[in-house]
Phi, psi and omega in degrees: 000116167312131183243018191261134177291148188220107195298121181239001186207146157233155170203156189289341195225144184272002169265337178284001161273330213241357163284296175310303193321307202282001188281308189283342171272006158270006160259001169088013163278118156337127172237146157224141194253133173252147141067023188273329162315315206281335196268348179251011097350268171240115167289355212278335195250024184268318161299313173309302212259354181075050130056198220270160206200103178280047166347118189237171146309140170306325176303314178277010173331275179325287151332290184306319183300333184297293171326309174293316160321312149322282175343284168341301202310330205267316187306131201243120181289000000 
């Protein structure tokens, strides 16, 4: 089993990261969050820093990525 990660999402604010996190893990995908402390710390540094970083296993890539397509169909600009 491969321990390496894969960014499969970026997002400016840490609750539209943390609504996707629990969708995929009620589908048994790992999820790991990059930088949502510094950034709900100061939101203000979420563009400087390339915002909230949704993680996956590489394996569960592919899944996840299907998943968030779905999602997307839904999504209102």
């Amino acid at each position: 089993m491969s321990n390496k990660f894969k960014t499969i999402a970026k997002y400016q604010y840490s609750t539209e990261a943390q609504i996707i996190k629990g969708r995929l893990e009620s589908e048994g995908i790992k999820v790991f969050l990059f930088d949502n402390f510094t950034i709900d710390t100061d939101p203000l540094v979420s563009n400087a820093i390339g915002g909230i970083k949704l993680k996956v296993l590489s394996e569960d890539a592919m899944k996840a990525q299907h998943i968030l397509s779905t999602i997307q169909e839904y999504a209102l600009d």
